[in-house]
Structures are given as structure tokens and as C-alpha cells.
C-alpha positions in Angstrom: 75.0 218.1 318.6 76.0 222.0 318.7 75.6 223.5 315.2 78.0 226.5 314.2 77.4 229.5 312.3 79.6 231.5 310.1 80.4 234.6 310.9 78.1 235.5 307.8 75.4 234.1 309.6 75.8 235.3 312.7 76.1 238.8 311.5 72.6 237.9 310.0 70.9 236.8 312.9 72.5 240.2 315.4 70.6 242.5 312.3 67.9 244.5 313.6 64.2 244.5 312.5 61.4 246.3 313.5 57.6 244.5 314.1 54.9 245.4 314.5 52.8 243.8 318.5 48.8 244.2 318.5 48.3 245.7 322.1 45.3 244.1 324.3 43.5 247.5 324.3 43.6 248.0 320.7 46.8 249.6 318.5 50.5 248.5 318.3 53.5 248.4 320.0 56.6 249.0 317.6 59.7 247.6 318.7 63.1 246.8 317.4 64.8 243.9 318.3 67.5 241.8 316.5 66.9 239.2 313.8 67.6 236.1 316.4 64.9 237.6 318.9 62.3 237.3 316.2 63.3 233.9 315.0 62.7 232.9 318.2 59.0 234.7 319.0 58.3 233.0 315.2 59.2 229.2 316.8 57.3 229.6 319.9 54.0 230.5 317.2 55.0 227.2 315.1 55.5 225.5 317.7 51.9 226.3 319.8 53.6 227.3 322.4 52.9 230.9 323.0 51.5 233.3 320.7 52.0 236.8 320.1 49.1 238.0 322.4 50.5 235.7 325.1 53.9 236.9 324.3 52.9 240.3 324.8 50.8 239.8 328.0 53.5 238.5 329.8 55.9 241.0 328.9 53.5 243.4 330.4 53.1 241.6 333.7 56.7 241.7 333.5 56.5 245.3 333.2 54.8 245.4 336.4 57.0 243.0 338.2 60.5 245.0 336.9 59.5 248.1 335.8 61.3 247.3 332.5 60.6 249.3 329.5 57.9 247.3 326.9 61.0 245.8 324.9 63.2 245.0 327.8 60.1 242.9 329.9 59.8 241.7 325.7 63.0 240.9 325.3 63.5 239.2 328.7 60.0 236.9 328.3 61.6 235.7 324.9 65.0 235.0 326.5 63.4 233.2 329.3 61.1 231.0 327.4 63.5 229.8 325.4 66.2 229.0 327.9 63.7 226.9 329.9 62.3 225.1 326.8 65.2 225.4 324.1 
């Protein structure tokens, strides 16, 4: 079963906020990403599937492999993930 959103709700969910990633090495990566994205990194915690460190791992192999900026290789890991699993 498909659930629909509002338009209130989707207007929620495309508002941007800005987190805070812990870096491997030490530090943080800031990024900016919409309100859905970070639903989405917050369900693959809950759910033991990834966590942030692993999140942010394989957006930096993905880095490597695309030469995508931090939040693009970010952005596509989350969108992968949960296509395959969602």
C-alpha cells in the first residue's frame, strides 16, 4: 500500500538541513541536504543497517570511484541504499 503526502508534508520533507559527519581522520564534514535525505540516513541507524561512519566511508570510496563531490558520492550512497533495500 502507497501512502500519500500532502503538499504540506511534502514541502516538509524537500526543506533543507544542515548535519554535522565525524570524518575517519578526525573533524567533520558539514553538509546540506534535504529533510527526506536525513530521514533516510536516520532509518538505516534504527534499523542496524548502516551507520554514520559506514555511511560516510562509502561515500568516500564513492568519491574515488566518481570523482563526486563529498555530498554528491553522500547523497548517491543514501539514494542507493535505499532503493535496493526500501
Amino acid at each position: 500500500m502507497t501512502d500519500f503526502l500532502t503538499e504540506k508534508q511534502t514541502e516538509a520533507l524537500l526543506k533543507l538541513e544542515t548535519r554535522r559527519l565525524p570524518l575517519p581522520e578526525g573533524g567533520t564534514q558539514t553538509m546540506t541536504a534535504t529533510r527526506l535525505l536525513w530521514k533516510r540516513v536516520d532509518l538505516f541507524g534504527r534499523a542496524q543497517m548502516f551507520t554514520l561512519d559506514e555511511l560516510v566511508g562509502l561515500a568516500r570510496m564513492n568519491m574515488a570511484d566518481t570523482k563526486y563531490s563529498f555530498e554528491e558520492a553522500f547523497k548517491s550512497v543514501v539514494a542507493y541504499i535505499d532503493h535496493r533495500h526500501f
